[in-house]
VEXVEX-958116 format. One record per residue: residue number from 1; x, y, z of N, C-alpha, C in turn. Coordinates in pm, whole numbers, plus 50000, padded with zeros to 5 digits. Layout:
REM VEXVEX-958116
SITE | pos | nx | ny | nz | cax | cay | caz | cx | cy | cz
SITE | NUM | X | Y | Z | X | Y | Z | X | Y | Z;
...
END
This chain:
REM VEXVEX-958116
SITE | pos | nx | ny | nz | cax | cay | caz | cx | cy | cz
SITE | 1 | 00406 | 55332 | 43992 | 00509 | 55237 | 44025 | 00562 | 55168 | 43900;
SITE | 2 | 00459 | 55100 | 43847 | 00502 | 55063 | 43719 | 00562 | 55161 | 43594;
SITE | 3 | 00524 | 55266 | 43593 | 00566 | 55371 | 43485 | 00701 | 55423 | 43567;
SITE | 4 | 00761 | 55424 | 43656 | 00882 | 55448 | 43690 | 01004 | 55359 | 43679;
SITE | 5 | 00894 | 55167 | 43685 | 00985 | 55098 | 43694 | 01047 | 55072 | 43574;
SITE | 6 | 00930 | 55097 | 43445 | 00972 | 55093 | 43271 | 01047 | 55202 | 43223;
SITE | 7 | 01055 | 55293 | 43285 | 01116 | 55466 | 43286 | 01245 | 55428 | 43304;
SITE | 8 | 01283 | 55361 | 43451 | 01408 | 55298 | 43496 | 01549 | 55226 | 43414;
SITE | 9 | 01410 | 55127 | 43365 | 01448 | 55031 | 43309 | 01521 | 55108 | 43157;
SITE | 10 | 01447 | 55187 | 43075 | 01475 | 55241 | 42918 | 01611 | 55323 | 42965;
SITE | 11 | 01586 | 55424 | 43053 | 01745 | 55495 | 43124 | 01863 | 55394 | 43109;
SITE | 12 | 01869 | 55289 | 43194 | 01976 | 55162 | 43215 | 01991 | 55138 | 43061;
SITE | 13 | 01894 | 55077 | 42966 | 01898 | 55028 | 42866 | 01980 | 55182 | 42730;
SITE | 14 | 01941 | 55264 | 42777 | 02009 | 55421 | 42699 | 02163 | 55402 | 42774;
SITE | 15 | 02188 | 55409 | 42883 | 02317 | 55412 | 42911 | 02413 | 55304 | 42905;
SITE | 16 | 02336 | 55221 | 42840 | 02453 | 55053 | 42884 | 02451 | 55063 | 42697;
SITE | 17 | 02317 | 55083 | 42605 | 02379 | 55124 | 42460 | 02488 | 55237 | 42467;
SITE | 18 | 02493 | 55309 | 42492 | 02604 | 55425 | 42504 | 02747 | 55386 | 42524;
SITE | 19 | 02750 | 55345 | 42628 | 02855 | 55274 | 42686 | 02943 | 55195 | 42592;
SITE | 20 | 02827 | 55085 | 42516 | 02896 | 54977 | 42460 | 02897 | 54998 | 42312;
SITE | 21 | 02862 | 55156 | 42298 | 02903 | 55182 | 42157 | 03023 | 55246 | 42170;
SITE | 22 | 03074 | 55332 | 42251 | 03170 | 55405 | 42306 | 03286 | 55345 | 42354;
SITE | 23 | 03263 | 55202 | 42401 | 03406 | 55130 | 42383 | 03436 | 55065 | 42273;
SITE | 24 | 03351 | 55018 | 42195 | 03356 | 54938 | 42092 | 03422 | 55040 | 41969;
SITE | 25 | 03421 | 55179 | 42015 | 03450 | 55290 | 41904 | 03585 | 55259 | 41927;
SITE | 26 | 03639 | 55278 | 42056 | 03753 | 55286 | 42142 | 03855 | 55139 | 42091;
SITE | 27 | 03820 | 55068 | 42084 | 03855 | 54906 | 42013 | 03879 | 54933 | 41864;
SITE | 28 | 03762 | 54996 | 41804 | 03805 | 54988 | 41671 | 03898 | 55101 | 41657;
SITE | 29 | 03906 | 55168 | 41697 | 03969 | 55310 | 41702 | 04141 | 55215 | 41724;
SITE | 30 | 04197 | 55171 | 41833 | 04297 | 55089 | 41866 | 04365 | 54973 | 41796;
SITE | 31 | 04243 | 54974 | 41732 | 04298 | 54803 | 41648 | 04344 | 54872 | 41536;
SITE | 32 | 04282 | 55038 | 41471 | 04358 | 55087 | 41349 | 04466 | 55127 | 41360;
SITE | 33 | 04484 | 55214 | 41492 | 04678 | 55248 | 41517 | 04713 | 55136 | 41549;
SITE | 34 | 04686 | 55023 | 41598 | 04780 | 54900 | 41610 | 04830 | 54860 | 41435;
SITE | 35 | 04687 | 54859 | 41380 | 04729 | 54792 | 41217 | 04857 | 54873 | 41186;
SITE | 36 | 04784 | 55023 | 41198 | 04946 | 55067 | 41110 | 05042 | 55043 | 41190;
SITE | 37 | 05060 | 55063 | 41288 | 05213 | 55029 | 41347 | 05270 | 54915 | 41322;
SITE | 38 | 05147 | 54798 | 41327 | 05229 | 54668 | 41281 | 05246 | 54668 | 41156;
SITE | 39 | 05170 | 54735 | 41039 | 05222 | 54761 | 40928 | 05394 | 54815 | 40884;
SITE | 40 | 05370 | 54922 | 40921 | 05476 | 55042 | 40978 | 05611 | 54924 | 41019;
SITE | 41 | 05592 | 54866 | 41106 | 05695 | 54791 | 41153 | 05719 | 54651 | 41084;
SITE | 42 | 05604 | 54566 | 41012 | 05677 | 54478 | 40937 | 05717 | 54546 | 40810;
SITE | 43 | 05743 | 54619 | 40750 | 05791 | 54684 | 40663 | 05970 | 54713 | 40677;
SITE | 44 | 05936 | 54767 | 40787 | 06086 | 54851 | 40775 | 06162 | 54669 | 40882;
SITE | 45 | 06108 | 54641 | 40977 | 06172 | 54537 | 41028 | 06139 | 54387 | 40959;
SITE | 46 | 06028 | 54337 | 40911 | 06020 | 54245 | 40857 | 05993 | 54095 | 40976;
SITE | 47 | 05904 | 54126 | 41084 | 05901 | 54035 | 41159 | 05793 | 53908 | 41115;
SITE | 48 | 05754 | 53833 | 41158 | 05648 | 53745 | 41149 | 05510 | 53802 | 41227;
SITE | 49 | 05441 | 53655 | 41190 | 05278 | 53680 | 41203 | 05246 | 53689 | 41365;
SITE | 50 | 05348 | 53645 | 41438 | 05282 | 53599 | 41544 | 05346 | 53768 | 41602;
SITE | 51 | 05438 | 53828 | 41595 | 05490 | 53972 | 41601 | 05381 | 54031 | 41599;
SITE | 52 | 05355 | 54035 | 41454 | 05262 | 54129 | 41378 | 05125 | 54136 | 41467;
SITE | 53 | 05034 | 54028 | 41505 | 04974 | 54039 | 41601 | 05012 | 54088 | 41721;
SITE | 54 | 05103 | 54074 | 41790 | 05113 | 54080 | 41917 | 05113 | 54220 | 41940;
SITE | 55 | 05171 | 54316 | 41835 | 05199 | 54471 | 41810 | 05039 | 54504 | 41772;
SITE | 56 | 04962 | 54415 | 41688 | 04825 | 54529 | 41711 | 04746 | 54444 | 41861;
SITE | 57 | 04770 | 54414 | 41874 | 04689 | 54332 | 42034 | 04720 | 54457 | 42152;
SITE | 58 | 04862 | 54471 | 42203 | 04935 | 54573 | 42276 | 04886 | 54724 | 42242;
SITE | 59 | 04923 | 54728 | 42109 | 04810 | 54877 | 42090 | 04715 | 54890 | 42120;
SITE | 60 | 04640 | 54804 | 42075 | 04488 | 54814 | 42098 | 04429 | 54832 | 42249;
SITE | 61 | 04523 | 54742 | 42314 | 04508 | 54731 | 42480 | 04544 | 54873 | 42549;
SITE | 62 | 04653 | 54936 | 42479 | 04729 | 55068 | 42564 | 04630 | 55169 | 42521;
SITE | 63 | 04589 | 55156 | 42364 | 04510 | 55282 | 42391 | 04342 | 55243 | 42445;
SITE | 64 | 04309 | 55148 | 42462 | 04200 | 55129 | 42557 | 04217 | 55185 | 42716;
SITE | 65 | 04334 | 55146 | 42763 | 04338 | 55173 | 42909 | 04396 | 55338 | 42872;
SITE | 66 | 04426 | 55390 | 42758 | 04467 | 55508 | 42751 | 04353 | 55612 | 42799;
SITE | 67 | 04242 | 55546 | 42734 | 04124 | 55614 | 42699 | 04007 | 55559 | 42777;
SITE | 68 | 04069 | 55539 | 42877 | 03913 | 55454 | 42958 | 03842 | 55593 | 43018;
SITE | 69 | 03904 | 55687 | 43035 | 03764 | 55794 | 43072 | 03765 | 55929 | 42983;
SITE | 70 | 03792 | 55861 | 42843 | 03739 | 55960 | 42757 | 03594 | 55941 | 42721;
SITE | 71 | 03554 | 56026 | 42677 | 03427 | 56074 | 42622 | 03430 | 56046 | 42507;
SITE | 72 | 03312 | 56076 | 42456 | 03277 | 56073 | 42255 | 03372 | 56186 | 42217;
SITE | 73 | 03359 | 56295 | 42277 | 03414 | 56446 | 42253 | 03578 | 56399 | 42246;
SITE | 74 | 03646 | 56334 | 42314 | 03783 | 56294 | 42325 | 03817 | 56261 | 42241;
SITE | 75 | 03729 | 56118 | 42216 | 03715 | 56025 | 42149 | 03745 | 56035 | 41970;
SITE | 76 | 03643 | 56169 | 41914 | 03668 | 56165 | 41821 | 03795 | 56284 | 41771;
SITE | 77 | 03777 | 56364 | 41881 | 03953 | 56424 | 41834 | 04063 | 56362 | 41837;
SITE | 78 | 04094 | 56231 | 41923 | 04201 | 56146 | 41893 | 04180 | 56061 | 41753;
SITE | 79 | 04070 | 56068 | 41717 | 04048 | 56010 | 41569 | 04055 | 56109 | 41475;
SITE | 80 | 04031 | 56188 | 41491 | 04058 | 56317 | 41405 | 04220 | 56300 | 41406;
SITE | 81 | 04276 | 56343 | 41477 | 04449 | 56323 | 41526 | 04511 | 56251 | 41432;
SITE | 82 | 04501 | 56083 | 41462 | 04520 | 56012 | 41380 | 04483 | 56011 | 41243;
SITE | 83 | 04396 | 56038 | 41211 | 04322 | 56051 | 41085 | 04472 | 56164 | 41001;
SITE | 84 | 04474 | 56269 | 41036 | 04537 | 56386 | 41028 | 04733 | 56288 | 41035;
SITE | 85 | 04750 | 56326 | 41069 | 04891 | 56197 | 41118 | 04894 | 56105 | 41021;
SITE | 86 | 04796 | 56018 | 40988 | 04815 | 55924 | 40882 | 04785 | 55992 | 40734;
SITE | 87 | 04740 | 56096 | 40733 | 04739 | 56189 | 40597 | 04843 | 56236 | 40578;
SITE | 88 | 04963 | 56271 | 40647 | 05099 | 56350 | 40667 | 05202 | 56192 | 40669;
SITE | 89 | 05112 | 56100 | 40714 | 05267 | 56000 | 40661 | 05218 | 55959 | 40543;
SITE | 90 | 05120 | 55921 | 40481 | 05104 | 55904 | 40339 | 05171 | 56021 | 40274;
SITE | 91 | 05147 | 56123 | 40281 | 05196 | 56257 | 40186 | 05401 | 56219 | 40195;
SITE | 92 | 05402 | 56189 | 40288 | 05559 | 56179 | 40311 | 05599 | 56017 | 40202;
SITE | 93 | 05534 | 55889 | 40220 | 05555 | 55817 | 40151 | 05540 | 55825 | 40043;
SITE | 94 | 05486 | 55895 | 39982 | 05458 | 55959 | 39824 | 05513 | 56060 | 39759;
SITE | 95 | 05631 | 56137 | 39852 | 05683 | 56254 | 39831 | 05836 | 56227 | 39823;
SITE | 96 | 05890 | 56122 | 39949 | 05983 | 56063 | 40004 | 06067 | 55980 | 39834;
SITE | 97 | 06174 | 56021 | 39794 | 06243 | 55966 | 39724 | 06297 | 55815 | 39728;
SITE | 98 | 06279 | 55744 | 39592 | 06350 | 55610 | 39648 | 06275 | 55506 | 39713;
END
């Protein structure tokens, strides 16, 4: 009884770490395409601080609910993605005349 109930218990405690590393990936993952976009966009538009937040807040939120039943496996090919994407707009800002 007791060795099932500590068995129980380590399972819950494995899946609720999992969980809350896997959104927290998902957050940081969101808050970096938010940065660049709000980057991206005070640049070329030139808005303020309270903008500039509000554009990585909204990102961060869309691709959370984007990704609420992805996996790790998802997870890190949309980071791969991005990763890849932001290597091709650097190459373009460095290539890009003017």
């Amino acid at each position: 009884m007791a060795a099932r109930f500590i068995s129980n218990v380590n399972d819950k405690i494995k899946t609720t770490s999992s969980t809350a590393a896997l959104f927290s990936l998902k957050a940081v993952s969101g808050m970096f395409v938010g940065l660049t976009l709000a980057l991206i966009g005070e640049e070329a538009i030139g808005y303020g601080v309270f903008s500039f937040v509000l554009v990585i807040l909204c990102t961060t939120g869309a691709i959370l609910r984007m990704s609420k039943k992805w996996g790790w496996v998802h997870l890190l090919i949309f980071n791969l993605i991005c990763v890849l994407l932001g290597l091709c707009l650097r190459m373009y800002i460095l290539i890009a005349p003017g």
